[in-house]
N, CA, C and O atoms as a Tinker XYZ file with bonds, in Angstrom:
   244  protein
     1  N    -16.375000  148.898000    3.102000    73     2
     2  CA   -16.011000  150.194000    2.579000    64     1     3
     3  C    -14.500000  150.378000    2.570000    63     2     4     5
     4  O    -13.979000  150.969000    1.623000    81     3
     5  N    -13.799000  149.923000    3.535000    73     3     6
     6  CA   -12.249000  149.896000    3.524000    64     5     7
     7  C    -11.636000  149.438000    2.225000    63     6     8     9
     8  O    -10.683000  149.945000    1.633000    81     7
     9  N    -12.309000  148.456000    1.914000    73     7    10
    10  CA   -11.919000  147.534000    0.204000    64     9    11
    11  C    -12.272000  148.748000   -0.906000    63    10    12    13
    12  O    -11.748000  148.864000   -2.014000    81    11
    13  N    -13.039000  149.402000   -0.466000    73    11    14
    14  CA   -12.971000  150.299000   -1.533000    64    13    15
    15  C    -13.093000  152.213000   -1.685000    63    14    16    17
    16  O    -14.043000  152.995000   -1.710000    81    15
    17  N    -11.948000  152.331000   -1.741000    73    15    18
    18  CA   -11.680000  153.958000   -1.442000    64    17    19
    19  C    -12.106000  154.913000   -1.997000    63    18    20    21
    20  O    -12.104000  156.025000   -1.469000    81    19
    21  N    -12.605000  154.654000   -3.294000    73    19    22
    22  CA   -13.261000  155.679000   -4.317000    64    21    23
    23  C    -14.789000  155.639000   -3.504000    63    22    24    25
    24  O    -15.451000  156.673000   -3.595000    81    23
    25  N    -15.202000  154.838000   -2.950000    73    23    26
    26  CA   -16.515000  154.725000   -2.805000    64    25    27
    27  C    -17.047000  155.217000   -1.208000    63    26    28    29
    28  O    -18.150000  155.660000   -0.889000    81    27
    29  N    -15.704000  154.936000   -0.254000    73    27    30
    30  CA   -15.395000  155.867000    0.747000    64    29    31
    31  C    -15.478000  157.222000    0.775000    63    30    32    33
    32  O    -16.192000  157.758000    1.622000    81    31
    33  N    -14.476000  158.268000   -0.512000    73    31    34
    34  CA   -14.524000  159.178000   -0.469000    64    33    35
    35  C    -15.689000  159.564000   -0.931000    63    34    36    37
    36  O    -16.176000  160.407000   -0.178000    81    35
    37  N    -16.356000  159.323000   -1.839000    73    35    38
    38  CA   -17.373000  159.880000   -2.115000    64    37    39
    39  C    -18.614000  159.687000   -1.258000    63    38    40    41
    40  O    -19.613000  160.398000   -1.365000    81    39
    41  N    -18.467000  158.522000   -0.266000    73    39    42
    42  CA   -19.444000  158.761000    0.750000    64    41    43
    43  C    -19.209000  159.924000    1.967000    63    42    44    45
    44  O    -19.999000  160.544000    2.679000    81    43
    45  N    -17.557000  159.909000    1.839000    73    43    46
    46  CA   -16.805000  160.971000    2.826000    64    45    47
    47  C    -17.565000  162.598000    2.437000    63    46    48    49
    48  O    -18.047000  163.288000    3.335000    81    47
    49  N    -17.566000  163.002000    1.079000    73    47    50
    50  CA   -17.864000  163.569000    0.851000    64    49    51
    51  C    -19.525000  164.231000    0.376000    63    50    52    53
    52  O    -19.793000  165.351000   -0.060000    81    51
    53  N    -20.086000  163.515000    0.550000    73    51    54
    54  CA   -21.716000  163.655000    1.047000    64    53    55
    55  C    -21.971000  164.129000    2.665000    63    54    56    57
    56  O    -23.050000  164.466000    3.152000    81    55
    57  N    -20.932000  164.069000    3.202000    73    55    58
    58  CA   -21.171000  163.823000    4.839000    64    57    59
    59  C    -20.664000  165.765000    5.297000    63    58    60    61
    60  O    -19.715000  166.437000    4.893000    81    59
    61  N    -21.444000  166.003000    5.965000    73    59    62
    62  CA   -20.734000  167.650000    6.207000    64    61    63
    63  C    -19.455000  167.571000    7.148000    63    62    64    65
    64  O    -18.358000  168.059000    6.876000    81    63
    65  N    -19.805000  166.827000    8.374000    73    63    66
    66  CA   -18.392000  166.210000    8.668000    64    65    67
    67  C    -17.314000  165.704000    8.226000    63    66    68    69
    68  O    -16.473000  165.356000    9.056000    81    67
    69  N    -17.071000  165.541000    6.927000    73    67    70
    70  CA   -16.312000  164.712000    6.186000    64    69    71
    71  C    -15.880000  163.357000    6.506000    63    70    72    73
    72  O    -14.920000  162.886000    5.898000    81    71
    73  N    -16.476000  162.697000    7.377000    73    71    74
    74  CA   -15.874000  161.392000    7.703000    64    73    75
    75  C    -17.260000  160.137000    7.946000    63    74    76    77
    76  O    -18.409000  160.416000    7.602000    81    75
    77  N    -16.965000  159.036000    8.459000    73    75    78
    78  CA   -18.204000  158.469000    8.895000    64    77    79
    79  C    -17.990000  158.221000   10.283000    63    78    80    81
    80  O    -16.844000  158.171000   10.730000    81    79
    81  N    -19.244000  158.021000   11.178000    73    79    82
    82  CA   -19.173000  157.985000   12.125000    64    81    83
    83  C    -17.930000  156.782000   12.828000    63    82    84    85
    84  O    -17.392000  155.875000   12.193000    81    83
    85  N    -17.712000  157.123000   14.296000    73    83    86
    86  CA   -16.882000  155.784000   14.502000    64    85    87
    87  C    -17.994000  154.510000   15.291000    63    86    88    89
    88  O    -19.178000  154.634000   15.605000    81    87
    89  N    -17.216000  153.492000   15.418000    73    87    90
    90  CA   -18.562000  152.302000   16.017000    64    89    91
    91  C    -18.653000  153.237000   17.644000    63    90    92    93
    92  O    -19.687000  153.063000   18.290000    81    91
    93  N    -17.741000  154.038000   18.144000    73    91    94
    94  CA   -17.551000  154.617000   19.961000    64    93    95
    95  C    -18.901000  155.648000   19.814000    63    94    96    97
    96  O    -19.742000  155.808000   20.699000    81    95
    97  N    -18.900000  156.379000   18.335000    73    95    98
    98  CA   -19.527000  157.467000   18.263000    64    97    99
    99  C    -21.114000  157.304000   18.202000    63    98   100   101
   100  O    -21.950000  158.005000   18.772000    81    99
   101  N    -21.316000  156.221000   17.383000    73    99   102
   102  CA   -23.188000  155.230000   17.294000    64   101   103
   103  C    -23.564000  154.796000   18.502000    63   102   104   105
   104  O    -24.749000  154.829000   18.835000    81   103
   105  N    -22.239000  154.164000   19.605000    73   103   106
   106  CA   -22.563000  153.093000   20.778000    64   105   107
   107  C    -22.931000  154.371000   21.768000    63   106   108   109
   108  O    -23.631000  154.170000   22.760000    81   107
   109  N    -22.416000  155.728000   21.450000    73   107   110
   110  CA   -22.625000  156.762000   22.420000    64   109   111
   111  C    -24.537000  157.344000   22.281000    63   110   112   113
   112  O    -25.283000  157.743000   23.175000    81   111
   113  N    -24.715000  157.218000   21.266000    73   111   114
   114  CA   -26.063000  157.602000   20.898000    64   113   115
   115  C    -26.805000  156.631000   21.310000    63   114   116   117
   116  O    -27.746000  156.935000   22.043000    81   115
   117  N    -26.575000  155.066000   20.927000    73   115   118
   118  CA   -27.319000  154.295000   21.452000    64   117   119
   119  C    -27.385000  154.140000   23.403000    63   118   120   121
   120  O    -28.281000  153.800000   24.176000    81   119
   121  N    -26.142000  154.526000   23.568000    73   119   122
   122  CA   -26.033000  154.602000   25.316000    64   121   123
   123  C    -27.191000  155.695000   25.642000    63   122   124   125
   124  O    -27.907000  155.477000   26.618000    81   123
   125  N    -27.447000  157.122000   24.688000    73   123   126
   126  CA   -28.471000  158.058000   25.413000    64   125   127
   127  C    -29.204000  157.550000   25.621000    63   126   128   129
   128  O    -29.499000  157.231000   26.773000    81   127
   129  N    -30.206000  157.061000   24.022000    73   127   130
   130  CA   -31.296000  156.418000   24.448000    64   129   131
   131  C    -31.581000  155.649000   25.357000    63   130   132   133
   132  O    -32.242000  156.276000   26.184000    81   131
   133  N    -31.410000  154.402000   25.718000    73   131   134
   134  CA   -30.872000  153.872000   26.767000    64   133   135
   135  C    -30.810000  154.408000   27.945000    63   134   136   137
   136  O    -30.979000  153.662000   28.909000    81   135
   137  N    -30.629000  155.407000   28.098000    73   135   138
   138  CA   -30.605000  155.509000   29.030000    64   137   139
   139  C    -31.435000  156.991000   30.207000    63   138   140   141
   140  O    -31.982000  158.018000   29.806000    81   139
   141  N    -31.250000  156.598000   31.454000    73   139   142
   142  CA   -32.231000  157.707000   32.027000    64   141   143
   143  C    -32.457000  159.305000   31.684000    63   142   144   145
   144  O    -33.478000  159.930000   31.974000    81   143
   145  N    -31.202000  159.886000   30.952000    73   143   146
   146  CA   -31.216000  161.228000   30.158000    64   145   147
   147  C    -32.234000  161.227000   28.950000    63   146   148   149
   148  O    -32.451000  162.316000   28.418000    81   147
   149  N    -32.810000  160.226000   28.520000    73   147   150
   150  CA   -33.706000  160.402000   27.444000    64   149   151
   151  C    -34.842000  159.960000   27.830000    63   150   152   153
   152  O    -35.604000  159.737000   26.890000    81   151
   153  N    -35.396000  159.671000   29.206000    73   151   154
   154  CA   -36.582000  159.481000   29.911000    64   153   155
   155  C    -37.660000  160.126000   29.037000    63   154   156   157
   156  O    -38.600000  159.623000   28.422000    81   155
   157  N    -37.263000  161.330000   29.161000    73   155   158
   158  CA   -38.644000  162.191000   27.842000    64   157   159
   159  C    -38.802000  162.315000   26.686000    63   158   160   161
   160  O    -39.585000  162.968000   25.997000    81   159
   161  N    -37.621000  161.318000   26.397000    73   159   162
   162  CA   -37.901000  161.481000   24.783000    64   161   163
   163  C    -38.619000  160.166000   24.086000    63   162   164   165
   164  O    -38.120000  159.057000   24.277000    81   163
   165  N    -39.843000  160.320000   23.248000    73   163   166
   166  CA   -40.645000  159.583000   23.195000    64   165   167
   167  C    -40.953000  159.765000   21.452000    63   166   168   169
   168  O    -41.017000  160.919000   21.028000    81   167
   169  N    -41.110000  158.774000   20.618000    73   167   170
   170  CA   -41.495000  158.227000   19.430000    64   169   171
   171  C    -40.270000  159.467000   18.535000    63   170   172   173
   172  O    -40.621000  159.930000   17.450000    81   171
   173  N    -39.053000  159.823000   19.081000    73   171   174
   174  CA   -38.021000  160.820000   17.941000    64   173   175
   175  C    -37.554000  159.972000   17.121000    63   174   176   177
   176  O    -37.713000  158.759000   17.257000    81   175
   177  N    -36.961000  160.481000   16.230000    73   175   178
   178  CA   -35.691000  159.982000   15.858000    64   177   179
   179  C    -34.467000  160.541000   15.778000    63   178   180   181
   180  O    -34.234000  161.635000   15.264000    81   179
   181  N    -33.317000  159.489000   16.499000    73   179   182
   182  CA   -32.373000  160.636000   16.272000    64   181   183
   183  C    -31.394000  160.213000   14.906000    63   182   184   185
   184  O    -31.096000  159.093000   14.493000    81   183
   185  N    -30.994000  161.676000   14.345000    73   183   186
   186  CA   -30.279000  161.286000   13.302000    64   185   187
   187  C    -29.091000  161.668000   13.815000    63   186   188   189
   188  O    -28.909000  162.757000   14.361000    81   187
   189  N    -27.998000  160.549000   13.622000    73   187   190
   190  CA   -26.717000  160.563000   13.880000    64   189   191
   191  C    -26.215000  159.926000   12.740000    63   190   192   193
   192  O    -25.911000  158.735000   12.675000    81   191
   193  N    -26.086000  161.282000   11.273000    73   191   194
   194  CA   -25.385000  161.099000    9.916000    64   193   195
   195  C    -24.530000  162.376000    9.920000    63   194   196   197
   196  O    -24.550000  162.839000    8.779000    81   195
   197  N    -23.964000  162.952000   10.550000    73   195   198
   198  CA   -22.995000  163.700000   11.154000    64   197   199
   199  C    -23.277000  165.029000    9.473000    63   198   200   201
   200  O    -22.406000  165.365000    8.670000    81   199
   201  N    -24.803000  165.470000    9.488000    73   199   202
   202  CA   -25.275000  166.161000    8.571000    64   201   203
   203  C    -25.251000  166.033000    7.451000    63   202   204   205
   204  O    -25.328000  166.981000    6.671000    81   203
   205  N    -25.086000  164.252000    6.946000    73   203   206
   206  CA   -25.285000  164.172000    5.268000    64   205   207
   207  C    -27.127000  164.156000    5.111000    63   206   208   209
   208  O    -27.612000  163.941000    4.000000    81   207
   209  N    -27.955000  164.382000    6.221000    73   207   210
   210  CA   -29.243000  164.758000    5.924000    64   209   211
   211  C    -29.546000  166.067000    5.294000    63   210   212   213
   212  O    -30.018000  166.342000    4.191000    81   211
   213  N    -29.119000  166.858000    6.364000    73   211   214
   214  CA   -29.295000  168.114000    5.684000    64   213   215
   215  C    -28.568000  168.594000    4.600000    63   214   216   217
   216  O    -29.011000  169.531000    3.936000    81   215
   217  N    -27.340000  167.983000    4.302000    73   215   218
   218  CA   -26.481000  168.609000    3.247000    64   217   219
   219  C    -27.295000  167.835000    2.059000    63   218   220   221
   220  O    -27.016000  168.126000    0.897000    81   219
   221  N    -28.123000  167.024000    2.284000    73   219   222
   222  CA   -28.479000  166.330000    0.772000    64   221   223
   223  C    -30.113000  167.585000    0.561000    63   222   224   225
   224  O    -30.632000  168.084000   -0.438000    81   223
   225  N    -30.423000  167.663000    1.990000    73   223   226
   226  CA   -31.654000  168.850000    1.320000    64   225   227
   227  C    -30.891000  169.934000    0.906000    63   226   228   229
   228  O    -31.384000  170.402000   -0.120000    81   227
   229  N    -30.226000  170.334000    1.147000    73   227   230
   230  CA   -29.320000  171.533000    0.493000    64   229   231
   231  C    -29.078000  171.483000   -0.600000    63   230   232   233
   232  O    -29.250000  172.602000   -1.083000    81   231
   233  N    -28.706000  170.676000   -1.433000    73   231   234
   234  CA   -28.427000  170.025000   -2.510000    64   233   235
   235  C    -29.392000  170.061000   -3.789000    63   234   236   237
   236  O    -29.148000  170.385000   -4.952000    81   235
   237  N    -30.885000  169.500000   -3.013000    73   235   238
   238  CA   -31.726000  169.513000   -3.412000    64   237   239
   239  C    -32.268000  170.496000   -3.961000    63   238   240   241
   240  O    -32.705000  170.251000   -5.086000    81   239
   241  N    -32.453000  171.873000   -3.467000    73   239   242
   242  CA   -33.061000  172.798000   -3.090000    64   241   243
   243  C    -32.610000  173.629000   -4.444000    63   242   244
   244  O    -32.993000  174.787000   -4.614000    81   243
């Protein structure tokens, strides 16, 4: 994605955060799971798209 900036921004801009995640920010989500704070959490999913989910149902709608 670095090679190509038009295709950055416009992924930038799908994202409600405006940016994409960093690799610190995924390894932090993958550390919850992982670990004993998510003991109860069982068959979720977590979405960590810093709200280009919901902004695309918005969109939709």
């Amino acid at each position: 994605m670095d090679t190509h900036p038009s295709h950055r921004r416009c992924t930038n801009a799908s994202i409600v955060l405006g940016r994409m995640a960093s690799a610190s920010e995924m390894a932090t989500c993958c550390a919850f799971l992982a670990s004993d704070d998510a003991s109860f959490v069982n068959g979720a999913v977590l979405v960590a798209d810093g709200g280009a989910r919901s902004a695309a149902a918005a969109r939709a709608q």
